[in-house]
VEXDRENVO-26616 format. One record per residue: residue number from 1; residue in one letter; x, y, z of N, C-alpha, C in turn. Coordinates in steps of 0.001 Angstrom, whole numbers, always signed. Atoms other than C-alpha are relative to their C-alpha. Layout:
<atoms>
{i NUM | aa A | n.east X | n.north Y | n.up Z | ca.east X | ca.north Y | ca.up Z | c.east X | c.north Y | c.up Z}
...
</atoms>
This chain:
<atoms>
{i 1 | aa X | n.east -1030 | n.north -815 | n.up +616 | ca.east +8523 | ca.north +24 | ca.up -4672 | c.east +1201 | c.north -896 | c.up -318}
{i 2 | aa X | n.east -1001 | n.north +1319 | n.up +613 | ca.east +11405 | ca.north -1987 | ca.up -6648 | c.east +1125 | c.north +1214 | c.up -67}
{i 3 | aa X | n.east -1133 | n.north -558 | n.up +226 | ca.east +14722 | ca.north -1211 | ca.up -6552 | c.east +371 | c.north +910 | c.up -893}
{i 4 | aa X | n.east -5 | n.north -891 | n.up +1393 | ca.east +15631 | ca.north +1509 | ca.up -9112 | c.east +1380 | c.north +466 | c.up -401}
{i 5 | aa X | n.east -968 | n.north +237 | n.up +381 | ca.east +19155 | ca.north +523 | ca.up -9833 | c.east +1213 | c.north +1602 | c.up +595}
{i 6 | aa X | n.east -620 | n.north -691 | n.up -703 | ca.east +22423 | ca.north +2356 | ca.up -8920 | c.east -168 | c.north +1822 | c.up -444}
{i 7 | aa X | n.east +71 | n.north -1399 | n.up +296 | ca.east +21642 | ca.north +5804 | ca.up -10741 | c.east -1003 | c.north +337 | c.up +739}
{i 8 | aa X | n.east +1209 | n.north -529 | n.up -1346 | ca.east +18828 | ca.north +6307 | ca.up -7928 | c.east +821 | c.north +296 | c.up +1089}
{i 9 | aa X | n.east -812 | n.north -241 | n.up -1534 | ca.east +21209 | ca.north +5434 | ca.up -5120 | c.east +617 | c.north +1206 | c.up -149}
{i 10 | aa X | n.east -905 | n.north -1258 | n.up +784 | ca.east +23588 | ca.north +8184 | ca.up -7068 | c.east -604 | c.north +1141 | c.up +833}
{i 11 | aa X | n.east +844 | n.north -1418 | n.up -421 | ca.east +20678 | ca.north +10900 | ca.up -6550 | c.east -288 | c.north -16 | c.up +1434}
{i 12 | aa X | n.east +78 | n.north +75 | n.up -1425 | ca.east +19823 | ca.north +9829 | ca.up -3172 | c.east +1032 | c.north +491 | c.up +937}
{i 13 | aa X | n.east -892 | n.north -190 | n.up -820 | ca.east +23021 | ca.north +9820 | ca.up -2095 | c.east +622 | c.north +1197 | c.up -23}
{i 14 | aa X | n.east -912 | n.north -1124 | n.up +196 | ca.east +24218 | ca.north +12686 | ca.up -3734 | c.east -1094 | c.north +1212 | c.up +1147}
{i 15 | aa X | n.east +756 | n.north -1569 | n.up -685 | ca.east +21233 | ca.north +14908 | ca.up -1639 | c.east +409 | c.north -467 | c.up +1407}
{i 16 | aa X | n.east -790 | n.north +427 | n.up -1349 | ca.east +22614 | ca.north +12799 | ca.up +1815 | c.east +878 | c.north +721 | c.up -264}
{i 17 | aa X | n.east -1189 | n.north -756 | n.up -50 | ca.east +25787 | ca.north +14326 | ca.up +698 | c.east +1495 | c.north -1381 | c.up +130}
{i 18 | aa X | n.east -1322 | n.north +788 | n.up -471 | ca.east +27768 | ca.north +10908 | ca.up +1046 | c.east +552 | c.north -448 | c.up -1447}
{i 19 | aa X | n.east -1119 | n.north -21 | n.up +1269 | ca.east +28934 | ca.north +10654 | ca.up -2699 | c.east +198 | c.north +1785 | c.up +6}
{i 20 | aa X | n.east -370 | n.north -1425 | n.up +380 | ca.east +31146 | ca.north +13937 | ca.up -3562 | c.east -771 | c.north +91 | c.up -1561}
{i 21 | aa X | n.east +539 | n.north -551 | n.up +1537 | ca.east +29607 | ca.north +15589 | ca.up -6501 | c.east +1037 | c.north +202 | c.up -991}
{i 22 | aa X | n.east -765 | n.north +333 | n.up +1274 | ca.east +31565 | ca.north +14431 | ca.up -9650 | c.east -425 | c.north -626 | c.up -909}
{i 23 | aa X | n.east +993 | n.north +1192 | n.up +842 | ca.east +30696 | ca.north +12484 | ca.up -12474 | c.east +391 | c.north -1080 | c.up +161}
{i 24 | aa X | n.east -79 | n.north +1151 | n.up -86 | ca.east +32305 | ca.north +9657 | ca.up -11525 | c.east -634 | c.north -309 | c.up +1620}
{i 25 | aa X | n.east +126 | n.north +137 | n.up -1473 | ca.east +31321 | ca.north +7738 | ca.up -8133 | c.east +1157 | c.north +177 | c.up +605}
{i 26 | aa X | n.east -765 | n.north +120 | n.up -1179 | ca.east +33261 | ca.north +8488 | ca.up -5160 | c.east -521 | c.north +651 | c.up +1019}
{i 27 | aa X | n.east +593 | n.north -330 | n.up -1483 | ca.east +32743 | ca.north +8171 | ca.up -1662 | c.east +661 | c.north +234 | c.up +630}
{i 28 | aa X | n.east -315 | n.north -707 | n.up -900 | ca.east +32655 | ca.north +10420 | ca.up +653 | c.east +825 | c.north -799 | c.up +1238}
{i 29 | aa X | n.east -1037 | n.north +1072 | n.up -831 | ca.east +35619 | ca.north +8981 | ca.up +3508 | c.east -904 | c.north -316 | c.up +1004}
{i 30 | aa X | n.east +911 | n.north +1043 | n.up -1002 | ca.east +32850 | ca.north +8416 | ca.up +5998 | c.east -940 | c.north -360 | c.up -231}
{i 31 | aa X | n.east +967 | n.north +832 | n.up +376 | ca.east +30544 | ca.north +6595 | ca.up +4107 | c.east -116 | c.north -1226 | c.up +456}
{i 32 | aa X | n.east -208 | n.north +1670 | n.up -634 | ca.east +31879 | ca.north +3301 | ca.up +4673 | c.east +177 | c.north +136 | c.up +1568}
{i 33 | aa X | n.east -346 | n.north +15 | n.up -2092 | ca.east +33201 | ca.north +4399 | ca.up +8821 | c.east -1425 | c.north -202 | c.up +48}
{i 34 | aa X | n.east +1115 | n.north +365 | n.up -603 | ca.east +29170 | ca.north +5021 | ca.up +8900 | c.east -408 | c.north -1289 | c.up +6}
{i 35 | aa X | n.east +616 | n.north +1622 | n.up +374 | ca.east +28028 | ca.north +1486 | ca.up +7624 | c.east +732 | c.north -725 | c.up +1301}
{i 36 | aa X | n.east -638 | n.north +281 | n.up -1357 | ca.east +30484 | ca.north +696 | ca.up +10898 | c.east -828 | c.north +556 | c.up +1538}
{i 37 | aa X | n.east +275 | n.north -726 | n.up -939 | ca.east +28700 | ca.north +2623 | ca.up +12992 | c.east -1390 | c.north +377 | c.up +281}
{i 38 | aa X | n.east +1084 | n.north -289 | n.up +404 | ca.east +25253 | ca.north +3509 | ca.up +12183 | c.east -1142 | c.north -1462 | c.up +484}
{i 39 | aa X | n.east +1392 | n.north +1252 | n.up -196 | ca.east +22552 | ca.north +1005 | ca.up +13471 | c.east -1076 | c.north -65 | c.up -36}
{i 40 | aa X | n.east +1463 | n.north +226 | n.up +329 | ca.east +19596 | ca.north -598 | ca.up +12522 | c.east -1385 | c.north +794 | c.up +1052}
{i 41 | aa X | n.east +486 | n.north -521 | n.up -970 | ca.east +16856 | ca.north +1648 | ca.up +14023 | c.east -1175 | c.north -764 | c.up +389}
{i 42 | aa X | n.east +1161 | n.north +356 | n.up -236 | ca.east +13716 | ca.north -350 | ca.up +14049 | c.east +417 | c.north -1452 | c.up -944}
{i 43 | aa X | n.east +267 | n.north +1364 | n.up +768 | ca.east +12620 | ca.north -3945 | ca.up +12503 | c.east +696 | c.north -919 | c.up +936}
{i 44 | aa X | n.east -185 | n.north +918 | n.up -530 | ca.east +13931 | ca.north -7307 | ca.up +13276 | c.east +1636 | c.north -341 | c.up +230}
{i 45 | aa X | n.east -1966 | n.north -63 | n.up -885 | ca.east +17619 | ca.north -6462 | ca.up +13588 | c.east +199 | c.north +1070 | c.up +359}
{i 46 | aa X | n.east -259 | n.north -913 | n.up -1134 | ca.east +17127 | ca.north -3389 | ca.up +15720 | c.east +1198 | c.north -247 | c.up +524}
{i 47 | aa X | n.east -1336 | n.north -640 | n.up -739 | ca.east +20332 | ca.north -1908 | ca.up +16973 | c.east +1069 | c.north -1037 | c.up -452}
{i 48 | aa X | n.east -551 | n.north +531 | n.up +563 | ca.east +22280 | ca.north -4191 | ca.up +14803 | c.east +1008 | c.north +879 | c.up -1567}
{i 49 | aa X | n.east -1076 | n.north -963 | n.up +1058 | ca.east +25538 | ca.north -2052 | ca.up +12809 | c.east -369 | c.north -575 | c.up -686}
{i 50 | aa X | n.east +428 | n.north -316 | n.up +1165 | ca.east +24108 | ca.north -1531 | ca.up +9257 | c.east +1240 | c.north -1161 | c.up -789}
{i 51 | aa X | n.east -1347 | n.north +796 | n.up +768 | ca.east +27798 | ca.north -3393 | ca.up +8128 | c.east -419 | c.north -1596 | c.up +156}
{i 52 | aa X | n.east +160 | n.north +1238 | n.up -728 | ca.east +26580 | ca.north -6768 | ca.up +10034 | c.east -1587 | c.north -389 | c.up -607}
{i 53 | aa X | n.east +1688 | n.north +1043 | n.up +127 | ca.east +22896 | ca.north -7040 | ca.up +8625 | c.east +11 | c.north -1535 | c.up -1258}
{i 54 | aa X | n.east -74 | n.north +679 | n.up +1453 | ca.east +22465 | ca.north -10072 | ca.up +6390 | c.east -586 | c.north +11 | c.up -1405}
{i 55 | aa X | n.east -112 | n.north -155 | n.up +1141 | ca.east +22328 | ca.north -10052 | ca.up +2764 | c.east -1399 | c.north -225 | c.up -205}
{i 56 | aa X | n.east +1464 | n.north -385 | n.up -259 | ca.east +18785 | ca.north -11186 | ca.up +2875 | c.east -1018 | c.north +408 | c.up +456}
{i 57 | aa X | n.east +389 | n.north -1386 | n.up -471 | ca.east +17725 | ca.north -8312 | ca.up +4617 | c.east -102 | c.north +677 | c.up -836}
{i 58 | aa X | n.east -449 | n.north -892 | n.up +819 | ca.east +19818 | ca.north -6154 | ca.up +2734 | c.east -1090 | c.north -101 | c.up -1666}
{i 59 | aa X | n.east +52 | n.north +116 | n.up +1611 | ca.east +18101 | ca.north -7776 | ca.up -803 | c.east -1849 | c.north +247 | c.up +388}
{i 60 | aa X | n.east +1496 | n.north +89 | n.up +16 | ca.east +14333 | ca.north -7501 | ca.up +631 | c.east +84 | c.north +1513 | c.up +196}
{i 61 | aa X | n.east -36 | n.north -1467 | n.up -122 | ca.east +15068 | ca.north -3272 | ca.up +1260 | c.east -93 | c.north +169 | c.up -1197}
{i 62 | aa X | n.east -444 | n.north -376 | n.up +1295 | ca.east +16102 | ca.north -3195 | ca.up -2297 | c.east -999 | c.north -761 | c.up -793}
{i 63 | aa X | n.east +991 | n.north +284 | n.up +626 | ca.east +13062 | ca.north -5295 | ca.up -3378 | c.east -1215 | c.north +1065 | c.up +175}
{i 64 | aa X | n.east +970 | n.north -619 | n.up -75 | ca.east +10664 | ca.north -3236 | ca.up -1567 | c.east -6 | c.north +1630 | c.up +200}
{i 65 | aa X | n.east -337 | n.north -1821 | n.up -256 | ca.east +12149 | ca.north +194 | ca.up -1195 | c.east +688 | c.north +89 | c.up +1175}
{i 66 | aa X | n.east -590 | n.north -115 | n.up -1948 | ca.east +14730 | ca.north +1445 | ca.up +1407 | c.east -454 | c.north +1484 | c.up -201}
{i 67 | aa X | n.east +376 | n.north -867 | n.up -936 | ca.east +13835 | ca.north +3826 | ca.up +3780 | c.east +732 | c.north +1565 | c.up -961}
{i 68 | aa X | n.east -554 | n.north -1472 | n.up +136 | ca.east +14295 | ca.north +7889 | ca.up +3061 | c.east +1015 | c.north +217 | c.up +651}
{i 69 | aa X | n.east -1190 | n.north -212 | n.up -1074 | ca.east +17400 | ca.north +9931 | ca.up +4108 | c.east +992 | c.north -693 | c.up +89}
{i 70 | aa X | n.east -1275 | n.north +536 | n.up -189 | ca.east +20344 | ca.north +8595 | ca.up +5228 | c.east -111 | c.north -1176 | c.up +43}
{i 71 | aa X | n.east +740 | n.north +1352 | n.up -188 | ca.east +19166 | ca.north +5586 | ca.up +6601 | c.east +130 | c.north -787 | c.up -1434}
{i 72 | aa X | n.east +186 | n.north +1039 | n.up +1320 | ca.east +17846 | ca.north +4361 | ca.up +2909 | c.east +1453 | c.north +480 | c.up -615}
{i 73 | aa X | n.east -1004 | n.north -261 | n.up +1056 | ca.east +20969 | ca.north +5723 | ca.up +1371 | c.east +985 | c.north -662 | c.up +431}
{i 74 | aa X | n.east -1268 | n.north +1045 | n.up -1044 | ca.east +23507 | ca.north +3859 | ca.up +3740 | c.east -694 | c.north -1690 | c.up +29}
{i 75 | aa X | n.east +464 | n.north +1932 | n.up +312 | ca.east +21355 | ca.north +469 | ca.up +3391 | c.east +303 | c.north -261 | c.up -1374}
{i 76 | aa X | n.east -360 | n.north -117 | n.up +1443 | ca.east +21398 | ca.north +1047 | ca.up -625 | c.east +1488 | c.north -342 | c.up +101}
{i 77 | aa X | n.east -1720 | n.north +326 | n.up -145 | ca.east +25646 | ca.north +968 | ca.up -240 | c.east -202 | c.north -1089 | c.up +528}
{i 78 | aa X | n.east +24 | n.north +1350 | n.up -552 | ca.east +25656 | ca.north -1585 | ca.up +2085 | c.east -1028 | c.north -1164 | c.up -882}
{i 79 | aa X | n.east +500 | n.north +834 | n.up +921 | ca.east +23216 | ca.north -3511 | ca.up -548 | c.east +1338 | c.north -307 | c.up -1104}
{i 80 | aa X | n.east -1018 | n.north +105 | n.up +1183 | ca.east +25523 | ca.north -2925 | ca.up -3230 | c.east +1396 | c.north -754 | c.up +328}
{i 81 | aa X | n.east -1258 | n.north +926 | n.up -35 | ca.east +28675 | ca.north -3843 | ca.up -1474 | c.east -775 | c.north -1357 | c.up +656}
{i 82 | aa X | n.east +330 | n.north +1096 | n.up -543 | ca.east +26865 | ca.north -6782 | ca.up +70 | c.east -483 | c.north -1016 | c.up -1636}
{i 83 | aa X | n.east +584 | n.north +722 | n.up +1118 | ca.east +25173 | ca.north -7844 | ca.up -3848 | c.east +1805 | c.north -194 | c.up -600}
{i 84 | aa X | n.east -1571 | n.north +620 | n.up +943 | ca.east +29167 | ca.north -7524 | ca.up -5546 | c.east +856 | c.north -449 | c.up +440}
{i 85 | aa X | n.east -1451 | n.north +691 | n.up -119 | ca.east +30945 | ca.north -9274 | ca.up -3235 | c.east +693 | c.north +1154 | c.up +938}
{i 86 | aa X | n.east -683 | n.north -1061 | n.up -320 | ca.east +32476 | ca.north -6266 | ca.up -1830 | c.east +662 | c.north +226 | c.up +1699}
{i 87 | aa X | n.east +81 | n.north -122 | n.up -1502 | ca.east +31972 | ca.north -6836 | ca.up +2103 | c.east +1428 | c.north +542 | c.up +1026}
{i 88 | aa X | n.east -1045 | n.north -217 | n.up -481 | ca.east +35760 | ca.north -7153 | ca.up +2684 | c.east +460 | c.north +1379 | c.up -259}
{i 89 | aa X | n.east -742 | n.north -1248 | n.up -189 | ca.east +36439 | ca.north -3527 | ca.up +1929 | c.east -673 | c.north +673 | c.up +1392}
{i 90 | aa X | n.east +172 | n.north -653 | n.up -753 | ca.east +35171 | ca.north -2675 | ca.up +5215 | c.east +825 | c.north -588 | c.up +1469}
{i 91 | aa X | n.east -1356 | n.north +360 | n.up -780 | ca.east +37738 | ca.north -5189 | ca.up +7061 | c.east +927 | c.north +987 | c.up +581}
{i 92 | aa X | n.east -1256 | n.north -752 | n.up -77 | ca.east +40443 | ca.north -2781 | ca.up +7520 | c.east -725 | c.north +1262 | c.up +713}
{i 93 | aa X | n.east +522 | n.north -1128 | n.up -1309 | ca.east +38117 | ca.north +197 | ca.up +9442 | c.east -984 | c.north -930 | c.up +1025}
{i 94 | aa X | n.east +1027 | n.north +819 | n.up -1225 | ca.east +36326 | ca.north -2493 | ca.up +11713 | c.east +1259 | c.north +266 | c.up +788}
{i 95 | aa X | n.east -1564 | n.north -3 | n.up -1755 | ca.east +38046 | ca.north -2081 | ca.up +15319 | c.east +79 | c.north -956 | c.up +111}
{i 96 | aa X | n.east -975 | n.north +908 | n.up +269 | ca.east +40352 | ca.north -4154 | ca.up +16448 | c.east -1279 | c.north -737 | c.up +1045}
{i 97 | aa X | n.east +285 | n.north +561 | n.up -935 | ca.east +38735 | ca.north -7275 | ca.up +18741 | c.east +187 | c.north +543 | c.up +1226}
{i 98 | aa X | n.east -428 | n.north -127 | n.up -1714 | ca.east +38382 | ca.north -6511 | ca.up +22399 | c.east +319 | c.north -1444 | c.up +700}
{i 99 | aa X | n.east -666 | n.north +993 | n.up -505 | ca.east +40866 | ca.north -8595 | ca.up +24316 | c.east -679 | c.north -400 | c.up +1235}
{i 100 | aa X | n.east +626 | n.north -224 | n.up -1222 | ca.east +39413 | ca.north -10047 | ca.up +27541 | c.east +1349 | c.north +278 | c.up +837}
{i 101 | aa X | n.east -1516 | n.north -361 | n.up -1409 | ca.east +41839 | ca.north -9578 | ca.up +30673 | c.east +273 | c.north -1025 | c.up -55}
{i 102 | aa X | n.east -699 | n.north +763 | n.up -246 | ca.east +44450 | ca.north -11294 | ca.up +31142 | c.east -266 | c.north -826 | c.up +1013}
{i 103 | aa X | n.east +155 | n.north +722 | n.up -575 | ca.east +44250 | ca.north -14066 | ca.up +33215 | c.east +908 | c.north +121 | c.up +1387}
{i 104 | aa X | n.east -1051 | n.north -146 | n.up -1103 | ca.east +45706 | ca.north -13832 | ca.up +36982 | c.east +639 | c.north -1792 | c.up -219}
{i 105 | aa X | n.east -507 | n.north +1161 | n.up -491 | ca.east +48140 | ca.north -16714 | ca.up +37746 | c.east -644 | c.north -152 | c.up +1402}
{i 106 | aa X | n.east +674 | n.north +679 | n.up -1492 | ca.east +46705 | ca.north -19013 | ca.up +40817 | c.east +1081 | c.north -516 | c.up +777}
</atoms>
């Protein structure tokens, strides 16, 4: 199954429900939080956030077909922003670093 360009993802996504129904694209506000949140369920980056997989992952889903459901419709995005460059719009909802503890004085 070959990729079938972004007017597929469109329909896909529009029956997920994560584009609003308009004629232009726009996404739904927790589209991108999911791609934060959402993890790989199976394969070779199991339990690995969907935001973090690498690009040649991402481009072999979209060669051979992504997955049904949410799943394929949230890898599709994450393809797309991962094929235009896009990655950094998800900077700004990643949490902050966890600090370790402070260090006691000796």
């Amino acid at each position: 199954m070959q990729y079938r360009g972004i007017h597929s993802f469109e329909k896909d996504a529009a029956e997920q429900k994560i584009f609003e129904s308009r004629s232009t694209m726009n996404l739904d506000s927790n589209a991108l939080a999911q791609l934060l949140r959402y993890e790989m369920p199976y394969g070779k980056y199991k339990g690995r956030v969907l935001a973090d997989l690498p690009g040649h992952y991402l481009g072999w889903f979209a060669r051979e077909g992504f997955p049904g459901g949410q799943l394929g419709a949230l890898l599709a995005l994450m393809y797309e922003l991962d094929h235009n460059n896009l990655r950094s719009l998800l900077d700004p909802l990643r949490p902050p670093p966890l600090r370790p503890y402070p260090r006691k004085p000796r």
